[in-house]
N, C-alpha and C positions, 0 to 999 in steps of 0.2 A: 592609456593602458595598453597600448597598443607593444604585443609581446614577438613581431619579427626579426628583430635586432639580433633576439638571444640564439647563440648557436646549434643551442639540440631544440628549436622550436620545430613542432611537426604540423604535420596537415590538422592530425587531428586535436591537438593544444589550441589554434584557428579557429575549430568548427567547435571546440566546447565554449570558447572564448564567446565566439557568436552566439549561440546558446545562450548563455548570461548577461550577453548586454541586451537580446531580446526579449529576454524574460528577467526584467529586473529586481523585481519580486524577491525573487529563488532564493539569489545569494548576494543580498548587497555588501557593498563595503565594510570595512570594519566590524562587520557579524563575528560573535563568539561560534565556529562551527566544529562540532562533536562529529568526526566520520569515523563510521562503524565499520569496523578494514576484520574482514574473514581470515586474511590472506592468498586467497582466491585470487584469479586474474583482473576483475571487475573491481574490487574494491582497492586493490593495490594500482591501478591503471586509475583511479579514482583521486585516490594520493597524492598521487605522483602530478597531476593535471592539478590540482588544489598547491600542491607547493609551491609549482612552476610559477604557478600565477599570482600567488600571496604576495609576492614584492608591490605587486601594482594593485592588489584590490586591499591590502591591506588587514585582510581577514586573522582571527585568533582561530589557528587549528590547534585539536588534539584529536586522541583515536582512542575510541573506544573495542574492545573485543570481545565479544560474549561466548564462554567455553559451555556449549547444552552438556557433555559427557554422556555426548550419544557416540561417539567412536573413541576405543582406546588409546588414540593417538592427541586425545584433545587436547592435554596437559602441553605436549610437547607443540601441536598447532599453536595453540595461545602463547608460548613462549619464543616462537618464530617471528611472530607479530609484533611481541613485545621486541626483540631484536631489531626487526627492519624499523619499529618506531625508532629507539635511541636513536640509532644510525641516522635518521633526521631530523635528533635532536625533537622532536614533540613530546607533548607529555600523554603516558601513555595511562587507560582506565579500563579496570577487567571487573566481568562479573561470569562468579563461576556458579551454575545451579547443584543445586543442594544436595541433588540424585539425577540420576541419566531422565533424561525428558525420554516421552514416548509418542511417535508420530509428528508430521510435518505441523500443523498444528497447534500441538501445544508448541511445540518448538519457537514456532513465531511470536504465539502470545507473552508466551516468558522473555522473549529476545526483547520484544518493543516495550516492556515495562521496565526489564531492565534496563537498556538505553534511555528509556524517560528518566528513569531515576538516578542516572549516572549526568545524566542534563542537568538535571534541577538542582543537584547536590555540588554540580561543581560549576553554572553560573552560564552554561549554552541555551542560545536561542531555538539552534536550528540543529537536526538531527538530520546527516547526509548521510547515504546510500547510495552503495555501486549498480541498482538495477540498470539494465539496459535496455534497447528496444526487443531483442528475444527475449527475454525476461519478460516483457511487454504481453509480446504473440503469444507466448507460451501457457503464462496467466488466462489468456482469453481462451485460447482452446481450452484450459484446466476446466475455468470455472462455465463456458458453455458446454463441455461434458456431465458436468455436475447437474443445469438445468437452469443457471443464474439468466435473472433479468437484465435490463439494461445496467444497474450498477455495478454488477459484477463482470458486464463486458468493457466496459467503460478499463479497466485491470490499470493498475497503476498510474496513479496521477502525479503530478510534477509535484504535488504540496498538498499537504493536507495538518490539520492542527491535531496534534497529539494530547495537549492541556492548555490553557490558558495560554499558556511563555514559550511552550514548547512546538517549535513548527518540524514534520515529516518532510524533507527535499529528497528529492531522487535527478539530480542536473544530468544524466548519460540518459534519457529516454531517446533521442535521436542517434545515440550510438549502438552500433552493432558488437555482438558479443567474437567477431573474426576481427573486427578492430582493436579490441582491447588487447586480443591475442597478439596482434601484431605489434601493439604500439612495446606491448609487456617486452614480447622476443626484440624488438629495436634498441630500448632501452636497457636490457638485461636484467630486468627486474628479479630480487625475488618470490617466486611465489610460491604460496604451498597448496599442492594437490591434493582436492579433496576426496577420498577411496571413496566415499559413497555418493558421489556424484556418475558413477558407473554403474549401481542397483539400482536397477527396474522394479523393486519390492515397491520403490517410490514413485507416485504417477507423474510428477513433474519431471521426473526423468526419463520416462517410456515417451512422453512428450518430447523431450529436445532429443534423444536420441532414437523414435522410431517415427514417431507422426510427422514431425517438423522436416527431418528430412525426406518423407513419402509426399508429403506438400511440396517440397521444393524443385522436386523431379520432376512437376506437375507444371509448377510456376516459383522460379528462383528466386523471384522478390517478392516471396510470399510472406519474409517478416518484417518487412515494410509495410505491406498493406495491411497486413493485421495489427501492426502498431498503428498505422494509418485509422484502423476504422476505431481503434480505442480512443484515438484522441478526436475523433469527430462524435462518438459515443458519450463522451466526457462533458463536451459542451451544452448534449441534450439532455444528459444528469443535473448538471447541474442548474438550467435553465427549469427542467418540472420541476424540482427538489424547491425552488424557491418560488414557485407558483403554489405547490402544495401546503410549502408553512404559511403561507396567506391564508389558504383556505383552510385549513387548519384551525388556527385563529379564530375566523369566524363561523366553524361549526362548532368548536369545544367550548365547554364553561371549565372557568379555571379554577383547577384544584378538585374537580370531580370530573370521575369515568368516565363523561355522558361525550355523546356526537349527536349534535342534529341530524337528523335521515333526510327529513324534510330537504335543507339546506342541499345538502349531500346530492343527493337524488341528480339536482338539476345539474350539477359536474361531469365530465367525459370520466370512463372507467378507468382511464392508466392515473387522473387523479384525485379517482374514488380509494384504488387502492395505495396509493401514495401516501394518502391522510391518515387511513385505518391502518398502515403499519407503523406512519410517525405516533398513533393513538395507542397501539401496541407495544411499542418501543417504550414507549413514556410509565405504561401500567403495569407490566408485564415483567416480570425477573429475568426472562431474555427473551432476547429479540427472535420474531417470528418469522417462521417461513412461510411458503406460499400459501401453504395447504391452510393455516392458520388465517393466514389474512384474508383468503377466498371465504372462510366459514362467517366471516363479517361482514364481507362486501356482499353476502348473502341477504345478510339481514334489513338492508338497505329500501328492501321492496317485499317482505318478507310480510306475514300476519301479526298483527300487536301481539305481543308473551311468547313470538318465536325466539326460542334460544339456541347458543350452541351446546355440543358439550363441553366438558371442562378442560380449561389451559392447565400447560405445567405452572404448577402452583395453587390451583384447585380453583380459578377466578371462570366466570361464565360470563359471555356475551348475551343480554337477550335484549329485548324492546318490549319499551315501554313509550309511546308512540305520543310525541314525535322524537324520542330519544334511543340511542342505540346507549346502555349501559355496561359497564363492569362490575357485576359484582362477585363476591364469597358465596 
């Protein structure tokens, strides 16, 4: 596979190449791969890296574009994209929502269903994405302002399964967002600017344009190290996450509310409450927050017939000892 030969091969064609052979997982050969091209610089530098290298990994690309008609200019974005696809010849897949989305948020939920659904309907594995390593930092400070535990500092992972067939890649986590920009301007890429990646209304954006660089004045490799500590975060997610479905297991009876406490009790507390939010997760219409899972990790050592109050949804945690229950 080895891609030096070729005349516009760059430094950074190299270090993604590396990337992939070290993680071979990610993006093996011959994979059906759907990437999700905004036309942004990240996802078009994404592209462009996935082309280059298809001769020798042999991969099936196409590009998916999802238009939110959160800016007046969407119709036309989405048709820029549709353009640069033809131009290399891939086949191109849109979905457009039904009414202007509102907030970063829904935005995402609707994005990653529809891309599920643009996978499953037309026969891809793997769902690629241009995030980067600032993408990476950015995430962590977002979601440490918010209040998030370790999962949510852990911020973007290399793979994650979206349904059964369908696997989340993001291969640029080792790249920087001054890289893309460059390889983009070397290249001549087209790309399309996004106006509201310049509103502050949006807090990922007061992030990459006020916090990230007041961090940098401080210490310039400071989205290194913050991608740095997500992927060492990452490892320790996922190492408790699979201590706690053990212990899970052996505190739940299946197919009923109950947690042993008894059981419970004798567990460290980061996988007390690990269990009671996998418990929560499992019973619960959504998934819980802190405040919610603390009111159970309460109950743990709490008086027989201590209860909480009531979940959305109207369900109560109480004990009935040596059981922590769910009921109506």
């Amino acid at each position: 596979m080895a891609g030096s030969s070729k005349p516009d091969w760059s430094d950074l064609h190299a270090k993604f190449q590396s990337t992939l052979r070290s993680r071979p997982q990610l993006l093996p050969p011959q994979e059906s791969l759907l990437v999700a091209v905004s036309g942004g610089q990240d996802s078009v530098c994404l592209l462009k890296l996935l082309l280059d290298l298809q001769p020798n990994w042999r991969w099936h690309l196409a590009v998916a574009h999802c238009d939110h008609q959160m800016r007046p200019d969407s119709a036309t974005n989405a048709q820029h994209v549709s353009e640069v696809t033809g131009h290399w010849n891939l086949s191109f897949y849109q979905k457009t929502a039904e009414q202007p989305l509102q907030g970063e948020a829904a935005a995402r939920s609707w994005r990653y269903h529809a891309l599920i659904a643009l996978a499953e309907t037309h026969g891809f594995s793997r769902i690629v994405t241009g995030h980067t390593k600032s993408d990476r930092a950015e995430t962590l400070l977002h979601n440490l302002i918010r209040g998030s535990g370790l999962d949510g500092l852990a911020a973007l992972t290399w793979q994650r399964p979206l349904t059964e067939n369908v696997q989340l890649v993001r291969p640029m986590l080792e790249i920087g967002r001054s890289q893309t920009t460059q390889f983009c301007q070397h290249f001549h890429l087209p790309i399309w600017e996004d106006s509201t990646n310049q509103e502050t209304r949006y807090t990922r954006n007061q992030i990459r344009l006020h916090l990230i660089p007041a961090l940098e004045a401080i210490n310039p490799q400071v989205q290194t190290h913050l991608a740095t500590t997500a992927e060492l975060l990452d490892a320790d997610v996922e190492y408790l996450e699979s201590i706690a479905k053990t212990l899970y297991t052996q505190v739940s009876q299946p197919n009923l509310p109950q947690l042993n406490r008894q059981l419970l009790a004798d567990a460290p507390l980061s996988l007390q409450r690990r269990v009671i939010r996998q418990f929560l997760i499992q019973w619960l219409p959504h998934a819980p927050n802190f405040a919610q899972v603390e009111k159970v990790t309460h109950l743990i050592a709490a008086p027989n017939r201590s209860q909480t109050d009531p979940f959305p949804g109207g369900r109560i945690a109480c004990v009935h000892h040596p059981w922590i229950e769910l009921k109506l």
